[in-house]
N, C-alpha and C positions, 0 to 999 in steps of 0.2 A: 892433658889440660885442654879444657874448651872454651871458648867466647862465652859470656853470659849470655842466657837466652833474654831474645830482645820481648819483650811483651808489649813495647808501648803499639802494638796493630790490635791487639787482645779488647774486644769487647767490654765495659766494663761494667759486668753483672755481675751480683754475688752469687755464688753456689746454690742451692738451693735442694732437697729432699726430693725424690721423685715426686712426679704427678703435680708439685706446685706450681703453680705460676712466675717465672723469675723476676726477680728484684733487681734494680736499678744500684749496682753497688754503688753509686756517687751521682745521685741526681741533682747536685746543685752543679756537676762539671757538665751534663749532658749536652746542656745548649752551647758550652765553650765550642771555638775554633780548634781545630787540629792545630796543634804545635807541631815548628819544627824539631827534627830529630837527630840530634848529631850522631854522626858515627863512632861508634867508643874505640878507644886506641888500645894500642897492642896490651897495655901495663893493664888493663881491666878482665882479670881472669880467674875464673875459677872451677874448680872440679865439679865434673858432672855428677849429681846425685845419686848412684846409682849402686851403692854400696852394704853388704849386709847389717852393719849398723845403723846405716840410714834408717832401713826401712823396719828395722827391731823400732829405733826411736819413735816410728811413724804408726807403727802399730800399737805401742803404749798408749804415746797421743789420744790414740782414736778409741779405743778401750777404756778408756777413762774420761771420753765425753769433753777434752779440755782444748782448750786454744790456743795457738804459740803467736807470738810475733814473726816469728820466721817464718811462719806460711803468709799469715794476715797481711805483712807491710812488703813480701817478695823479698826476704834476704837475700843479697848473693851469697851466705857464708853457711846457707842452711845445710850443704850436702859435707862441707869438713866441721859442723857443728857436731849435726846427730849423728856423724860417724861415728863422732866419741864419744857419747850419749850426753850433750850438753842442748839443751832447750832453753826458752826464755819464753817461760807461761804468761799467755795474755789474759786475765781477771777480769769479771765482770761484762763477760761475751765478745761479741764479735761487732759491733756495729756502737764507733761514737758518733756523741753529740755536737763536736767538732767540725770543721772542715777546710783543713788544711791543706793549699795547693800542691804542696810536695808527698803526699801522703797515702798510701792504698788501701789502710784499713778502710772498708764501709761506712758509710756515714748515713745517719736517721735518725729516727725513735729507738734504742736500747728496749731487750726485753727484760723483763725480773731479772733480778740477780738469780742464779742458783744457790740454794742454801746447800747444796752437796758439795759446792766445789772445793771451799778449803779441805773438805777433809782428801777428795778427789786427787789436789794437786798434791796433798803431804804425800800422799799413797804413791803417788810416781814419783817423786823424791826420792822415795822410802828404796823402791823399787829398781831404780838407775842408778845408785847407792852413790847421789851429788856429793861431791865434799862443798859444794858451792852454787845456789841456786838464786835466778835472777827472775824477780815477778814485776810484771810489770801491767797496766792497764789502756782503758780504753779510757776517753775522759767521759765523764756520766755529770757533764751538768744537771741530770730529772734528778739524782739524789740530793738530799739537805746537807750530805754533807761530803758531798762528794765520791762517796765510797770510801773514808777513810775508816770505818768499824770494817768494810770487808776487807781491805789491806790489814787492820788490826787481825782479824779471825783467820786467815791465809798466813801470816806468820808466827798466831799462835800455833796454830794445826803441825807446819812444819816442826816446831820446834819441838813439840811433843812425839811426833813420830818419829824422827832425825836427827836428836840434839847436838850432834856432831859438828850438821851442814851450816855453814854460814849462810848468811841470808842476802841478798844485795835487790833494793828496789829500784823501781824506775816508776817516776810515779806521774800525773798530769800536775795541774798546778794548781789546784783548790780554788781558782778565782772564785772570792765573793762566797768563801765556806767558813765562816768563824771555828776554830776549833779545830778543825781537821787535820792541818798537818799536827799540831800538838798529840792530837792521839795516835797517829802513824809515828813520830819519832819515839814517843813513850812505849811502841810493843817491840823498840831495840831490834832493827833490824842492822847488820853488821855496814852495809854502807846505801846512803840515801844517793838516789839521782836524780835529777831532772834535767833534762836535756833543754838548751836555750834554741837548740836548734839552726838560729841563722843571726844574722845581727840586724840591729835595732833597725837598720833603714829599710831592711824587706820585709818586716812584720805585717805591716798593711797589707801586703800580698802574698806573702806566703805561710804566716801564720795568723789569718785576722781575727781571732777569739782569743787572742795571748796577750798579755801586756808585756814589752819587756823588764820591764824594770820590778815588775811585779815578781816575776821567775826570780831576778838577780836576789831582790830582799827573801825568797820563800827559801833559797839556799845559805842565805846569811842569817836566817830565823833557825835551820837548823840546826847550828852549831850555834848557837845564845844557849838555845834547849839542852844540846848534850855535846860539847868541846870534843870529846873524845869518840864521837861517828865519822867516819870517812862520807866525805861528799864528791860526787861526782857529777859533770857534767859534759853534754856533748854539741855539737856541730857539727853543719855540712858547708861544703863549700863546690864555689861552680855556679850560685843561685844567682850571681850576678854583683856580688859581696868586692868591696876591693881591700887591697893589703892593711891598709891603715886603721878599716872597720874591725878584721879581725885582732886584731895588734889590740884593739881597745876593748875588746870583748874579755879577754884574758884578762887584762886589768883590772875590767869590771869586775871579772871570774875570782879574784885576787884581791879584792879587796872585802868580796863577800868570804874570804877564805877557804874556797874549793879548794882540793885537796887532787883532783884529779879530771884531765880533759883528754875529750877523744874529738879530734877531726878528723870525718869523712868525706868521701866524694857524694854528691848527690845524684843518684841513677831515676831519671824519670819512669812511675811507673807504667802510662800512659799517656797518648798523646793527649789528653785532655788536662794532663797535671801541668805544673810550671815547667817550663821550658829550661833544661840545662844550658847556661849560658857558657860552661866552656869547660875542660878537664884539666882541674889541677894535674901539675907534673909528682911524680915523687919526688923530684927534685924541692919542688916548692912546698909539699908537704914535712918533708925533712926541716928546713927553713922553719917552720910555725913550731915544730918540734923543739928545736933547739933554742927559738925566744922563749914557747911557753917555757923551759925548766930554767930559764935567766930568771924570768920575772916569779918563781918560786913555787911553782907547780911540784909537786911530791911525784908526782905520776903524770905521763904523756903517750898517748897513743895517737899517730898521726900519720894515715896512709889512706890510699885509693881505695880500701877495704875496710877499714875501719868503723865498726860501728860499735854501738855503746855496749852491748852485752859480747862481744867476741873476743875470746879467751878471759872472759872474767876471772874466773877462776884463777886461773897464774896470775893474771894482773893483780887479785887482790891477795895475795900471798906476796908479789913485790912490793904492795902499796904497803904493807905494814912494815915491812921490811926498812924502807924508804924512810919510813916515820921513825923507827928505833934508830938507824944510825943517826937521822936527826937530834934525837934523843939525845943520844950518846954525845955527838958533840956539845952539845949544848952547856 
């Protein structure tokens, strides 16, 4: 086991093709002040990358021209992800229209869409042989409708090359796209998410293009549409949130009839980003665990590692699980 590698000293350019001139990964944070940086404690650990599935998964990636979230946002969980050939494909490139303080994907002008990718990401589905695959995006305010025809044409694709694979999305939040989640819930992907990400009093600062209330009703709109979709949502905490805020976020979560929630730690990913204001314990992540499945959450995942797409897979094999002895009693 090793410390997570610290990036927040890390430059923050995006990559760029030889000979080009580099890009500014986050030029609305450039003129920010360095934030302070806390020192992570002993309980934030994980394996070094460095293993031959890793880098099978990394050479697929790259062979097929595609994007994950695990490289794009610095997962810590990417080196026991692609161990076991599990990815979580980012749609729609590499740079949103966004710009969210806790955030390390790129942010700008978006290029075209690629019209090769759906068929790109079915093809490593196909290829990694997923029983359970997680797509998720970059937000593309320049589309009319968000990107929801290419979330539609990305799980058509899958389903025709893999019809095995379950499908689970993560999607941004259509502000201000008439239609759009309508047509992403109708191409039946097996479970919708959207992450609320932090609670209502840090939105002005750390997700200022989000509305909260907006995300709560987009997850309460998808079960009107289809009762029987699993919905998920997630959060961080550490941002500066106190007990009472997250306690009310659940309820919120819970009345929109989410089905399933993930709290994680928030790991800065440069000095430029929001400043972690302190490291939840396990201790106190256990605590959020045990209220969320009081107030009726089917599903909980709640640790210093926790992020929306890790271990999907068995999560969503118990999440059904969870629903049928529901069932049952009923």
């Amino acid at each position: 086991m090793v410390t997570i590698l610290d990036r927040t000293n890390l430059p923050i350019v995006a990559p760029v093709a030889s000979g080009e001139e580099k890009r500014v990964r986050h030029p609305e944070k450039a003129h920010k002040p360095d934030t302070e940086v806390l020192r992570k404690p002993e309980w934030i650990r994980v394996k070094a990358p460095t293993s031959k599935g890793y880098h099978e998964t990394r050479e697929l990636v790259r062979s097929h021209k595609l994007v994950t979230v695990c490289e794009e946002a610095g997962c810590p969980n990417i080196g026991e992800c692609w161990d076991k050939k599990h990815a979580t494909f980012m749609i729609m490139g590499e740079i949103c229209t966004r710009a969210c303080a806790f955030c390390n994907v790129a942010t700008g002008k978006p290029n075209p869409l690629d019209l090769e990718e759906p068929a790109n990401v079915a093809k490593a589905v196909r290829q990694m042989g997923l029983q359970h695959v997680v797509i998720t995006s970059v937000d593309r305010d320049d589309l009319a409708d968000g990107g929801a025809e290419h979330f539609e044409k990305v799980i058509w694709a899958i389903r025709e090359a893999s019809p095995e694979t379950t499908i689970e999305i993560l999607t941004p939040d259509f502000l201000k796209k008439p239609g759009a989640l309508e047509r992403v819930v109708a191409a039946k992907p097996d479970v919708f998410n959207h992450n609320m990400e932090t609670v209502p009093g840090n939105y002005l600062t750390v997700r200022p293009g989000a509305r909260y209330f907006h995300s709560v009703r987009l997850l309460q709109r998808v079960k009107e549409l289809d009762p029987t979709m699993f919905t998920k949502s997630g959060i961080m905490v550490g941002l500066g949130e106190e007990r009472n805020e997250v306690l009310q976020l659940m309820d919120d979560l819970r009345s929109a009839d989410v089905d399933f929630l993930t709290i994680g730690q928030y790991l800065q990913p440069t000095r430029k980003h929001h400043k972690v204001e302190r490291f939840v314990t396990p201790e106190e992540f256990k605590s959020y665990e045990d209220i969320a499945y009081t107030k009726g959450f089917l599903m909980v995942s709640s640790s210093p590692l926790t992020r929306s797409s890790h271990h999907a897979g068995d999560d969503f094999a118990r999440l059904k699980a969870a629903r049928e002895k529901l069932i049952a009693k009923a």
